[in-house]
Backbone as a chain_set.jsonl record, in Angstrom:
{"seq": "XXXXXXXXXXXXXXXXXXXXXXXXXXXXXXXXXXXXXXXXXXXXXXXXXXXXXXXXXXXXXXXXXXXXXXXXXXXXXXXXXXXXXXXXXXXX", "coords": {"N": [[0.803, -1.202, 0.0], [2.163, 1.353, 0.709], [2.924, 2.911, 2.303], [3.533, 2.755, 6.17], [2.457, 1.844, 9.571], [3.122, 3.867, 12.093], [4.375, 4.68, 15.456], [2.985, 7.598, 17.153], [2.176, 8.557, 19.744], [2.822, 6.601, 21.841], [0.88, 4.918, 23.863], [-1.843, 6.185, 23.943], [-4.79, 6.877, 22.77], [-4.459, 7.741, 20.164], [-2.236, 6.695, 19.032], [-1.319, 4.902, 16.872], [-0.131, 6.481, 14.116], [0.578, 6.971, 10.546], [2.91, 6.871, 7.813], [4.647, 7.483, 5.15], [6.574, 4.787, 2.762], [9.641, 5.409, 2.968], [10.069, 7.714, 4.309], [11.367, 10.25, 6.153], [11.961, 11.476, 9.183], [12.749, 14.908, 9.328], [14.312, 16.191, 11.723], [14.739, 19.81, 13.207], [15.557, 21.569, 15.093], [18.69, 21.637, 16.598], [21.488, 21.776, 18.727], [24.075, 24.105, 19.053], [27.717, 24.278, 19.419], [29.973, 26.222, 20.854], [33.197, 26.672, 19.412], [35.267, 28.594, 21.002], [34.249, 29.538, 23.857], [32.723, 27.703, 24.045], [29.955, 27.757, 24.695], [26.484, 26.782, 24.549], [23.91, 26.925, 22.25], [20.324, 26.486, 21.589], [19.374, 26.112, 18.24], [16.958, 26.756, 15.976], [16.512, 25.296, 12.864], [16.642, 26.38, 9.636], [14.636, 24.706, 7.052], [14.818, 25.819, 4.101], [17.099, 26.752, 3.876], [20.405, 27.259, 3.715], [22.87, 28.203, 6.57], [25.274, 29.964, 7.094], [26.541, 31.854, 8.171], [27.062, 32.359, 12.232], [26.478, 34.062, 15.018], [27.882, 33.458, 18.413], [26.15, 33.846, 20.942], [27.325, 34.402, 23.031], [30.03, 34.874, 23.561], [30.487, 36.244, 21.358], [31.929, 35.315, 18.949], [32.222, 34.927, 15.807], [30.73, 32.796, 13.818], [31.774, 29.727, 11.281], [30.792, 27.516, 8.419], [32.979, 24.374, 8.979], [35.98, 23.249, 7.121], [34.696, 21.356, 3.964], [31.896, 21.243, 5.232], [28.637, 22.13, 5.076], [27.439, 23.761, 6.541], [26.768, 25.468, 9.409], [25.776, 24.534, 10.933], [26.118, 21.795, 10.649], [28.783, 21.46, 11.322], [29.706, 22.84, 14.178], [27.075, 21.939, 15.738], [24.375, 20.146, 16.613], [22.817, 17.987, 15.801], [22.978, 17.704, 12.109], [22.242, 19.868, 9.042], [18.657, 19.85, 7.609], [18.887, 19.096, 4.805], [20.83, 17.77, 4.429], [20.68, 15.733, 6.892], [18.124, 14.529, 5.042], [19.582, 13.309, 2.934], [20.281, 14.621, 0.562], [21.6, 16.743, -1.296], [23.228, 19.777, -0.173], [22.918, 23.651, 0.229], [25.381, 24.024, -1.72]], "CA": [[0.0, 0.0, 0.0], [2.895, 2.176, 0.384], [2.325, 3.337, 3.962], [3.363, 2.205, 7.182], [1.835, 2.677, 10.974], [4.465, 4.604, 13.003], [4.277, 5.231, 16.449], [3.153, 8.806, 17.358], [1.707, 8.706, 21.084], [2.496, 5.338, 22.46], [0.152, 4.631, 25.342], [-2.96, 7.017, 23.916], [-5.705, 6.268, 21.721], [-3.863, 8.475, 18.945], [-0.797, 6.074, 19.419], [-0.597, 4.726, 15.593], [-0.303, 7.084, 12.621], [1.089, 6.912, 8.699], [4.273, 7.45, 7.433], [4.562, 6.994, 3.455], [7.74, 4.471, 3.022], [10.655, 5.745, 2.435], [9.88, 9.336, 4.582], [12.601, 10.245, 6.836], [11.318, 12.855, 9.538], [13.774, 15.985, 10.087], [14.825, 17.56, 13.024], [14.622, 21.269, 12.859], [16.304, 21.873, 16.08], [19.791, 21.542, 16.817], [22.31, 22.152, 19.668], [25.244, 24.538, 18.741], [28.55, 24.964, 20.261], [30.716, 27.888, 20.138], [34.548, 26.222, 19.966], [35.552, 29.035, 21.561], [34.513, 29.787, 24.991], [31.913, 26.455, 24.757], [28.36, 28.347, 25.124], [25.732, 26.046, 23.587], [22.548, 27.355, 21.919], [19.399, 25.339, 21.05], [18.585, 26.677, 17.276], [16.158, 26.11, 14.981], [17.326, 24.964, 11.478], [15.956, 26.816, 8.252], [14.57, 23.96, 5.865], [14.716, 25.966, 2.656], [18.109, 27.493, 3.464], [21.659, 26.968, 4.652], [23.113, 28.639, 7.574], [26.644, 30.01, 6.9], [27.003, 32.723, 9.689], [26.165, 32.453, 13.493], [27.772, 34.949, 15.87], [28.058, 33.032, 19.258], [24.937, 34.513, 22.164], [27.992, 34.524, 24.582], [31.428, 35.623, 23.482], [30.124, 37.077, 19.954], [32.607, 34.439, 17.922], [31.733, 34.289, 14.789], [30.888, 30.611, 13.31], [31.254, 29.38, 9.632], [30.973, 26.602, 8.327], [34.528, 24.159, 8.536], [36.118, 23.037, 5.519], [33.777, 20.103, 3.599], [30.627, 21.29, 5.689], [27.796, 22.894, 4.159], [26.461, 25.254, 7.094], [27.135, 25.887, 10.674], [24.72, 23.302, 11.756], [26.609, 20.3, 9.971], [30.046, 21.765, 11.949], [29.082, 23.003, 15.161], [25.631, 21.279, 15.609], [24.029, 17.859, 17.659], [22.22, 17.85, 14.32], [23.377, 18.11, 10.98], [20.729, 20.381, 8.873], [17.927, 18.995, 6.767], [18.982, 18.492, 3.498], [22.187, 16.602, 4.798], [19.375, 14.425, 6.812], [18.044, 13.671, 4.041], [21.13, 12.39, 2.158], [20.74, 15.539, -0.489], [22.815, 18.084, -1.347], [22.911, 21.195, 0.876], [23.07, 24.606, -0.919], [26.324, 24.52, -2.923]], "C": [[0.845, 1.265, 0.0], [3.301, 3.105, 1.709], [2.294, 2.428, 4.896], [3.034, 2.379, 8.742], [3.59, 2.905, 11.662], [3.887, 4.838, 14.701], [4.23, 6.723, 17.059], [3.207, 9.594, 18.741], [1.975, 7.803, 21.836], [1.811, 5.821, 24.396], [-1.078, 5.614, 25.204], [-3.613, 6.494, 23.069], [-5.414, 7.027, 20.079], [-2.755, 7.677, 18.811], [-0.508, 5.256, 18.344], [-1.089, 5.443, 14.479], [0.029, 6.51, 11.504], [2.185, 7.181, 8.299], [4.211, 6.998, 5.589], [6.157, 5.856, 3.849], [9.071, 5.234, 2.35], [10.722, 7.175, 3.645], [10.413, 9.271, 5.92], [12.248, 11.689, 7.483], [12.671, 13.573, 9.9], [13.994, 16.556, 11.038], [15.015, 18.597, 12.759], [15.61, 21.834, 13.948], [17.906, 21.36, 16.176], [20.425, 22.935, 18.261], [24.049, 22.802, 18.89], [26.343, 25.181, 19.589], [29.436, 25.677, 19.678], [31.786, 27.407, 20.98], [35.5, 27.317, 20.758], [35.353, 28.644, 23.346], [32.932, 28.255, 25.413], [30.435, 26.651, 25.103], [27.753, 26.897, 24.105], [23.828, 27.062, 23.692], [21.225, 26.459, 21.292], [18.972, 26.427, 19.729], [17.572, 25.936, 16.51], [17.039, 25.863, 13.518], [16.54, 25.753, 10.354], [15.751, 25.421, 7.675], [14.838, 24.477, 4.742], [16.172, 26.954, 2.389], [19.651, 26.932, 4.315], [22.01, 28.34, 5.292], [24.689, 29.262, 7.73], [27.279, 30.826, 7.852], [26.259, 32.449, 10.901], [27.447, 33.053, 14.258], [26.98, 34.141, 17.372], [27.161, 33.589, 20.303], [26.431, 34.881, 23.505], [28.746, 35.463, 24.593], [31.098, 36.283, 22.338], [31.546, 36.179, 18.724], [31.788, 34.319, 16.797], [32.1, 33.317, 13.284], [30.518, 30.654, 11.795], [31.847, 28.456, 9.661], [32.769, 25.677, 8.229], [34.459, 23.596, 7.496], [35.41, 21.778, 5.357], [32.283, 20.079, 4.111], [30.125, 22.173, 5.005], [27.312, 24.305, 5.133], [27.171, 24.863, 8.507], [27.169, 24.81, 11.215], [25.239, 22.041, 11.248], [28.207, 20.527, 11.249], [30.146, 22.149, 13.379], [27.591, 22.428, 16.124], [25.49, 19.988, 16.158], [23.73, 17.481, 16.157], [22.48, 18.122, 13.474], [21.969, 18.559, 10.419], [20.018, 19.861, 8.003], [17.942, 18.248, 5.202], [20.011, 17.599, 3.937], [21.277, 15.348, 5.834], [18.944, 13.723, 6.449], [18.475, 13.152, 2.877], [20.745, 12.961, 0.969], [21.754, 16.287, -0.462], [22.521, 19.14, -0.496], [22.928, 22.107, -0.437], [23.837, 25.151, -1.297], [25.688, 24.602, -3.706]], "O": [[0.408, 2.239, -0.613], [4.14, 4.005, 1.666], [1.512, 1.478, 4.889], [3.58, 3.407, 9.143], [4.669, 2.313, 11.644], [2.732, 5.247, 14.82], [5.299, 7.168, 17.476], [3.805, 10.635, 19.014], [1.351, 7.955, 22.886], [2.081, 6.497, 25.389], [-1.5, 5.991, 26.297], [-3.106, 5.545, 22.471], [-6.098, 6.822, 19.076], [-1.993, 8.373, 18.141], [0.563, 4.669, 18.499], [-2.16, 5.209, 13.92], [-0.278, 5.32, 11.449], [2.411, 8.32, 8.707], [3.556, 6.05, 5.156], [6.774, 6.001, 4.905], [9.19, 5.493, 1.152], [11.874, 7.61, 3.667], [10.047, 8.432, 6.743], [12.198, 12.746, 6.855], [13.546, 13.045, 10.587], [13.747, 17.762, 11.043], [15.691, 18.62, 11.73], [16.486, 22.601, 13.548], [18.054, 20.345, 15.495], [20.125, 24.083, 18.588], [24.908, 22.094, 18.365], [26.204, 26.195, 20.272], [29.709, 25.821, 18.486], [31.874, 27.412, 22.208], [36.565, 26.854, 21.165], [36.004, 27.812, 23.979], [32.399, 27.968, 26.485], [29.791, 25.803, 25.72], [28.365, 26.24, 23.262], [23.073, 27.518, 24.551], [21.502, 25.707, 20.357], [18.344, 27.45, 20.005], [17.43, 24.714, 16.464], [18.162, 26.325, 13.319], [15.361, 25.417, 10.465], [16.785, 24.758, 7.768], [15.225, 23.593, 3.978], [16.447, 27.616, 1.389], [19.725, 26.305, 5.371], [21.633, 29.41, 4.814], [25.264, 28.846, 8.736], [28.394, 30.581, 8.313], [25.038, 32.297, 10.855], [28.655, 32.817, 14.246], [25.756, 34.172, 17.498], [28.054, 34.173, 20.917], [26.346, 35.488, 24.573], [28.624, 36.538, 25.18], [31.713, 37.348, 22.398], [31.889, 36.773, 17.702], [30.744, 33.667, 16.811], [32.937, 33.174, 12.392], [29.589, 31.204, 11.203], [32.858, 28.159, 10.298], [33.668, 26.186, 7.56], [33.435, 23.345, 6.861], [35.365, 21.023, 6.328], [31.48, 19.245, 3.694], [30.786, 22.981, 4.352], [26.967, 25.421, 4.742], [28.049, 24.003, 8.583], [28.066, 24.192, 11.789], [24.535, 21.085, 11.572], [28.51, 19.562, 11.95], [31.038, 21.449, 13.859], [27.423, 22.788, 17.289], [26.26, 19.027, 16.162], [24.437, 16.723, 15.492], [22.36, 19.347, 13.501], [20.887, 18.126, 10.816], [20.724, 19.153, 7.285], [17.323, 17.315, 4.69], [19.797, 16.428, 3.626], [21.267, 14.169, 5.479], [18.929, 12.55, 6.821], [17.8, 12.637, 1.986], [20.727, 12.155, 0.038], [22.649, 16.386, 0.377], [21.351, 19.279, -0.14], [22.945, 21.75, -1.615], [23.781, 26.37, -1.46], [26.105, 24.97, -4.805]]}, "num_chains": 1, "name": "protein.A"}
């Protein structure tokens, strides 16, 4: 059929949804640290864009991507950002 039940709520009467196969949910959020002085920030991720500057909430460092990464959030980041998720290209 093409569609499989996922677990959305376990333990509620909403507790199996749909997933199409193949569909790979994204994380939007990510944890970023600042190799400097070590602050961490919880950001959100853009889906429709990459992320190439972030100036640090603490010390004001400012973060770009390291060499071979696409955005901040692939280099600094718990989470790499959504297109790298989903095993596309970022936006070279």
């Amino acid at each position: 059929s093409g569609y499989i039940p996922c677990t959305t709520n376990p333990g509620t009467s909403n507790s199996v949804g749909y997933k199409h196969e193949g569909y790979q949910a994204v994380e939007t959020t990510s944890t970023l640290t600042c190799p400097k002085c070590g602050h961490m920030a919880v950001e959100t991720m853009p889906t429709d864009a990459c992320t190439y500057f972030y100036e640090c909430l603490s010390c004001g460092t400012a973060l770009h991507p390291k060499p071979g990464d696409c955005c901040v959030f692939c280099s600094y980041g718990t989470i790499p950002c959504p297109p790298i998720q989903q095993q596309k290209s970022c936006c070279r």
